[in-house]
C-alpha positions as CSV (number, residue, x, y, z in Angstrom):
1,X,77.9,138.9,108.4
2,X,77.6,138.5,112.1
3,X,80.3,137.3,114.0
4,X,79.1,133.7,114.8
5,X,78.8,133.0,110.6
6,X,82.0,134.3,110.2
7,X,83.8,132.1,112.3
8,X,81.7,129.2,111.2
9,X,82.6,130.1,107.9
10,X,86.5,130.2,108.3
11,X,86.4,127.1,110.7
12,X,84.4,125.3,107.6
13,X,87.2,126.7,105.1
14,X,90.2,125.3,107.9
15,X,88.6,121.9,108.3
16,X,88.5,121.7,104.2
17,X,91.6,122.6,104.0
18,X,93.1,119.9,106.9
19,X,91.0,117.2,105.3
20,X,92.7,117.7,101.5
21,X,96.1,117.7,103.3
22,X,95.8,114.9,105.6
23,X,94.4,112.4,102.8
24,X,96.8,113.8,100.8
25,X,99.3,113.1,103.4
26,X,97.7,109.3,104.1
27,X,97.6,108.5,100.3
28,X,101.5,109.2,100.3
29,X,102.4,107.5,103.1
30,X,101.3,104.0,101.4
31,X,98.5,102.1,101.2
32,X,100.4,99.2,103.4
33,X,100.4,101.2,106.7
34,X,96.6,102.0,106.0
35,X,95.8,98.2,106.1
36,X,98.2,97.3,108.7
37,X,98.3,99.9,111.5
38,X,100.5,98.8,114.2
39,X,100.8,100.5,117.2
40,X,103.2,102.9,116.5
41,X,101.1,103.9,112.8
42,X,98.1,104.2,115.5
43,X,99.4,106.6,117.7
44,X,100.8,108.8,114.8
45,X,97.5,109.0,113.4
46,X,95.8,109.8,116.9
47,X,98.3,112.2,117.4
48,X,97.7,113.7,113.8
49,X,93.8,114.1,114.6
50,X,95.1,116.0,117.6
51,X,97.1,118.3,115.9
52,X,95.1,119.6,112.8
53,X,92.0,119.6,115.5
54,X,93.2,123.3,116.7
55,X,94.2,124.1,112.9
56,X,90.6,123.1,112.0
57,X,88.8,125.4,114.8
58,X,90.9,127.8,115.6
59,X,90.0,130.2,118.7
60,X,86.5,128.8,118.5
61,X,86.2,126.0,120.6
62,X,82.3,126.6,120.8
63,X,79.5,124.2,119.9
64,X,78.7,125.4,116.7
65,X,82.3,125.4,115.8
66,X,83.0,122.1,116.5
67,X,79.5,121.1,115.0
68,X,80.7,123.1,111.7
69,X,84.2,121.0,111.8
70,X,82.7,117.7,112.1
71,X,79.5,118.6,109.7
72,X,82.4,120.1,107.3
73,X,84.2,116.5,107.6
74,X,81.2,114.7,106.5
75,X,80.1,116.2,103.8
76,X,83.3,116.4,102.3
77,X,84.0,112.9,102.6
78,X,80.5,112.2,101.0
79,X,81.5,114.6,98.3
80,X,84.6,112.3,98.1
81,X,82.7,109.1,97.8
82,X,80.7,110.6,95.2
83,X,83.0,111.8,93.1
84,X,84.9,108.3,92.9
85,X,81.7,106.7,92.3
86,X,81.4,108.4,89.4
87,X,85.1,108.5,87.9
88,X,87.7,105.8,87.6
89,X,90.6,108.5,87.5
90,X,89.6,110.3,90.8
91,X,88.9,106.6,92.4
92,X,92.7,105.8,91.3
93,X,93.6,108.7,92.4
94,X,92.3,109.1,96.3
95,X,92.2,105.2,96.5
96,X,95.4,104.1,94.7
97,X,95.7,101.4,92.3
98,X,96.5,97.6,93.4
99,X,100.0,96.8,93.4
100,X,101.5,92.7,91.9
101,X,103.9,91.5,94.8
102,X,104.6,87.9,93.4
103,X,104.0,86.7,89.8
104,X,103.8,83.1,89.1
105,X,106.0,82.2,92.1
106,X,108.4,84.8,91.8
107,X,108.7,87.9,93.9
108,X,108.5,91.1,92.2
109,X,111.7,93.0,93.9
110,X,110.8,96.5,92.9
111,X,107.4,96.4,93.9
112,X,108.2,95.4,97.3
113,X,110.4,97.9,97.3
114,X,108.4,100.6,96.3
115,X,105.2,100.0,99.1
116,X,107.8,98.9,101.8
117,X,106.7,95.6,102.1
118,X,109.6,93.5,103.4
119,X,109.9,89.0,102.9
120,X,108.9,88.7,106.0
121,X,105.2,90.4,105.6
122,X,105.3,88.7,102.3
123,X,105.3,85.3,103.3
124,X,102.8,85.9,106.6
125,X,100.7,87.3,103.9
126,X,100.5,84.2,101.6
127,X,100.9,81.7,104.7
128,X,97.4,83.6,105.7
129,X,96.0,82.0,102.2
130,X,96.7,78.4,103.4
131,X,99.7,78.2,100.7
132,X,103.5,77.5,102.3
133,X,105.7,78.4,99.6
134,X,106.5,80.8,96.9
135,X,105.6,78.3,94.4
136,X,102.4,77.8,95.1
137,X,101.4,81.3,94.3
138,X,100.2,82.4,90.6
139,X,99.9,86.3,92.2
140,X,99.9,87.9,95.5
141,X,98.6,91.9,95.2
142,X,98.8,94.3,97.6
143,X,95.2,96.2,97.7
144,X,94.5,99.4,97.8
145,X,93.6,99.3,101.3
146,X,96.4,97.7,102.3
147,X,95.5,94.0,102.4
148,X,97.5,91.4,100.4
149,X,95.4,88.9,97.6
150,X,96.5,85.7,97.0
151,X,95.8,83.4,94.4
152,X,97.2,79.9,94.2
153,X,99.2,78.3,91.4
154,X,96.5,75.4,91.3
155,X,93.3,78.3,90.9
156,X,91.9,77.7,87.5
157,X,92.2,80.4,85.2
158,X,89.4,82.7,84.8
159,X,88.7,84.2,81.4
160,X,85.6,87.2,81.4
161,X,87.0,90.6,82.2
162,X,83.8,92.0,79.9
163,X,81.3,91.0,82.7
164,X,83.6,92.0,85.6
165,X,83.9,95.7,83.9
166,X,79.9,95.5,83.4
167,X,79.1,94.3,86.6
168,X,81.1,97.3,88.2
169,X,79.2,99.6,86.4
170,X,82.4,100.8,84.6
């Protein structure tokens, strides 16, 4: 093996090693920051990018290195895609699963607690929704990707989980 294909090959194998451990690292941080970067979330993960970037390349900070890193990214995070596509468990898994905040006007403590979510973001979240007090929420989730849902007391119920399973293909 010459001596280009060989570092190819172990920049490849770094970069698919830096991509399982920074989404690793991402999914256990929470999936609040993910939806809400503030400045401070922003420069950590700029500054994050910039320090697996030498673990990812190495010494070779040639062309076909970097092309090999960023090619390497891609794939793996179609091979990602893929794979959750096609399983519920792995799509719980990379994605997370949502999270109830507030059920039937009353806060759920713990689960604020356990995403970091304080009152504060809480009630921005369900004054976003048009609705001004705890009361007039029937459920507020936090999504996987970090936004917050929001339905009101006065929503009508919906009955017909069957044809939302069916229509997601799952």
């Amino acid at each position: 093996m010459s001596d280009t294909l060989a570092s190819v090959a172990g920049v490849v194998a770094r970069t698919l090693v830096v991509y399982a451990a920074v989404v690793i690292g991402l999914r256990l941080v929470g999936k609040r920051e993910l939806g809400q970067l503030g400045v401070p979330d922003l420069v950590v993960l700029l500054l994050v990018s910039s320090a697996v970037q030498n673990a990812m390349v190495g010494a070779d900070a040639s062309v076909p290195g970097g092309l090999a890193s960023a090619a390497t990214l891609l794939v793996a995070n179609l091979g990602v895609a893929r794979l959750r596509a096609r399983s519920r468990r792995i799509d719980r898994l990379v994605e997370g699963v949502p999270t109830v905040l507030v059920k039937d006007g009353a806060v759920v403590q713990r689960n604020l607690d356990h995403e970091g979510v304080d009152r504060d973001e809480l009630d921005s979240a369900i004054r976003e929704h048009g609705l001004e007090r705890l009361d007039d929420v029937r459920l507020a989730v936090l999504e996987p990707d970090g936004s917050v849902s929001v339905i009101p007391a006065t929503a009508p119920v919906l009955r017909g989980r069957r044809r939302v399973r069916a229509a997601r293909g799952r």
